[in-house]
C-alpha positions in Angstrom: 91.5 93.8 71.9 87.6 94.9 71.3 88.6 96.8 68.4 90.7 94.1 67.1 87.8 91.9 67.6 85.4 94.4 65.4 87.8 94.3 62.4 88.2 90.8 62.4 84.3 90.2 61.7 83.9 92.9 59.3 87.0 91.2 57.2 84.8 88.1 57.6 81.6 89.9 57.0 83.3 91.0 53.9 85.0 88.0 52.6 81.6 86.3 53.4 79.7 89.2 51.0 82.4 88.7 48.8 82.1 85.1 48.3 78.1 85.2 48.1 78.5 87.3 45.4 81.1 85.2 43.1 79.2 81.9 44.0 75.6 84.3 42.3 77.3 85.3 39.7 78.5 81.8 38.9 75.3 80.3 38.9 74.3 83.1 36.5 77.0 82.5 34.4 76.1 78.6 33.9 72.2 79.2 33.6 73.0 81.7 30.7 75.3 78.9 28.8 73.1 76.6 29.8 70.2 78.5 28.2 71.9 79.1 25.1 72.6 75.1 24.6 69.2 74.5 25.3 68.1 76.9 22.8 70.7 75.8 20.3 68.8 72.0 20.7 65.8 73.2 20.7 66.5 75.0 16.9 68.2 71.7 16.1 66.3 68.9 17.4 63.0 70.5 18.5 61.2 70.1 22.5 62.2 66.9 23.5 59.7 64.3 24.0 61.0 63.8 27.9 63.5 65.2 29.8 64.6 63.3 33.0 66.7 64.9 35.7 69.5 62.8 36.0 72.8 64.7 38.0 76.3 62.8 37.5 78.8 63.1 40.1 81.3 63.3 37.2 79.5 66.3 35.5 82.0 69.1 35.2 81.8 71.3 38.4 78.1 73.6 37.7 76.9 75.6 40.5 73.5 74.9 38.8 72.7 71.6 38.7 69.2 72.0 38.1 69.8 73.8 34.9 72.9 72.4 33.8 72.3 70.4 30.3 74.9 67.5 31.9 72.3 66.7 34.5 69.7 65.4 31.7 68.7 62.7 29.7 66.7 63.9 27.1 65.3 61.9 24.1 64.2 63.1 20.8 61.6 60.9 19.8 60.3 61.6 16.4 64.3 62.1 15.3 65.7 59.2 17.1 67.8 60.9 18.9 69.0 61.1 22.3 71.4 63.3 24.6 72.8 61.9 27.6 75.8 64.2 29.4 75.2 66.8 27.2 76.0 64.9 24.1 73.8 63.7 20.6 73.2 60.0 20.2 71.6 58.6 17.4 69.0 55.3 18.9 70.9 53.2 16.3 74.5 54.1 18.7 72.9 52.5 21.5 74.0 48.9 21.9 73.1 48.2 25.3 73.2 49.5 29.3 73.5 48.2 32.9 72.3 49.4 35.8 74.3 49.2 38.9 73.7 49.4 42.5 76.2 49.3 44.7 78.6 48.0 42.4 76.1 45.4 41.6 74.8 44.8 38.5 70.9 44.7 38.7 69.5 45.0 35.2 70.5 45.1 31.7 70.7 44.8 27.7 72.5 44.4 25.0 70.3 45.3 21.4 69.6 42.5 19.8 69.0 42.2 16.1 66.6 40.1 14.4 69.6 38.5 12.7 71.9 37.7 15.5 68.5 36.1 16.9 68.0 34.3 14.2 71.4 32.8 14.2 71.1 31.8 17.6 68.1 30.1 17.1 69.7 28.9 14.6 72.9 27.3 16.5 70.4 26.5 19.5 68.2 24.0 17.2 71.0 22.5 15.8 72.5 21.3 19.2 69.2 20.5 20.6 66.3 20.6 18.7 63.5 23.0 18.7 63.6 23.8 22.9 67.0 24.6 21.7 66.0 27.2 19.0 64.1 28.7 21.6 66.3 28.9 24.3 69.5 30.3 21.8 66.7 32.8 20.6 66.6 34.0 23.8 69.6 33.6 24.9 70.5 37.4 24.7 70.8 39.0 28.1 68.1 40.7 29.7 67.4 41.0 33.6 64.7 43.0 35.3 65.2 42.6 38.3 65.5 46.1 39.9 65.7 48.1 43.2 67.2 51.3 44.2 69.9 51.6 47.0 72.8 54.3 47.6 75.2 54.6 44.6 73.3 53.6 41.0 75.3 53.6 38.1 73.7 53.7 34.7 76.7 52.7 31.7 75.2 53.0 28.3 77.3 51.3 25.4 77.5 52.9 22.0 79.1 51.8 18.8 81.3 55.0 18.6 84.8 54.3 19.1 85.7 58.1 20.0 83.0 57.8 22.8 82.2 53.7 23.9 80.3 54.2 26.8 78.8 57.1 28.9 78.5 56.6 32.6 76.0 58.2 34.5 77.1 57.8 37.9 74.0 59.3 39.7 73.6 61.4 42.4 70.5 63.1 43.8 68.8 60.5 41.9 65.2 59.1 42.6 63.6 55.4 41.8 61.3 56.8 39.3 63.6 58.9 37.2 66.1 56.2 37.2 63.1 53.7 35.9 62.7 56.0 33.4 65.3 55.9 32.5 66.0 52.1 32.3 62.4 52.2 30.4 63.9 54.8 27.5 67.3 52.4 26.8 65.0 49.2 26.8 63.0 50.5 24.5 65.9 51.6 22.7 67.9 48.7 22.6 64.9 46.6 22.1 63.1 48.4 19.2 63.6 47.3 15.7 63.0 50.9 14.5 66.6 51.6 15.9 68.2 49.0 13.6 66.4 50.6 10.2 67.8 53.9 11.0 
């Protein structure tokens, strides 16, 4: 029985050394391809101007979160150019976001152009005069109201049919890096220097 005992938790000693060395050597493994898609952006697109640690539930399964290019959003200032889930977006493909808490929608924005303002303005003064011009001109939606809970979902929209939105379902997430978030796709949907690009 004692001896039975003994082999029993050196086959679990084993299988235990066993599996602390596959689970090493698969964080190894996704560093080093991490590393090389980092480099290969870096030759591309240059340092980025920030990088915000932002880990997705939905990521593909990484045993290295922290270093796994899925679990950033990183923008590309002076090119316009930003990579959310591992993936390029031009500014100009970003047509708005919402941020959700707990299945609540607590802020977002859809990019407006100085057109489409226009025109609302536009259609606003027509049906009631110039309060009315100012109210269709601002008729676009923007909320700021914002707080942190639980489960935050960030959707961005882009104008790619292939890829039409990106959810960033976070996890591990802070209110800081998630207002830093918010801050970089107001800007973005916000800025006219998108819409010349």
């Amino acid at each position: 029985m004692i001896i039975a005992l003994i082999i029993l938790a050196v086959v679990f000693i084993f299988v235990g050394i066993r599996d602390a060395v596959s689970i090493r050597y698969s964080v190894n493994e996704d560093y080093e391809k991490n590393e090389k898609v980092l480099a290969q952006l870096k030759n591309t697109y240059g340092e980025p101007s920030i990088k915000v640690y932002a880990p997705c539930s939905s990521n593909p399964a990484n045993q290295s979160l922290l270093t796994d290019i899925n679990s950033y959003v990183m923008v590309y200032e002076p090119l316009k150019k930003i990579s959310l889930k591992g993936k390029i977006y031009d500014f100009s493909q970003i047509t708005g976001y919402s941020i959700s808490v707990n299945n609540q929608i607590v802020s977002s924005n859809t990019r407006t152009s100085t057109g489409s303002m226009l025109g609302r303005a536009a259609v606003g003064g027509a049906l009631l005069g110039g309060v009315g011009a100012i109210i269709g001109a601002n008729s676009a939606k923007t909320t700021t109201e914002y707080n942190t809970k639980d489960k935050t979902t960030i959707t961005i929209f882009t104008n790619a049919i292939s890829d039409p939105s990106v959810v960033l379902d976070l996890v591990l997430s802070n209110k800081e890096d998630i207002a830093k978030i918010e801050g970089i796709l107001r800007i973005i949907t916000t800025s006219e220097i998108t819409e010349e690009a």
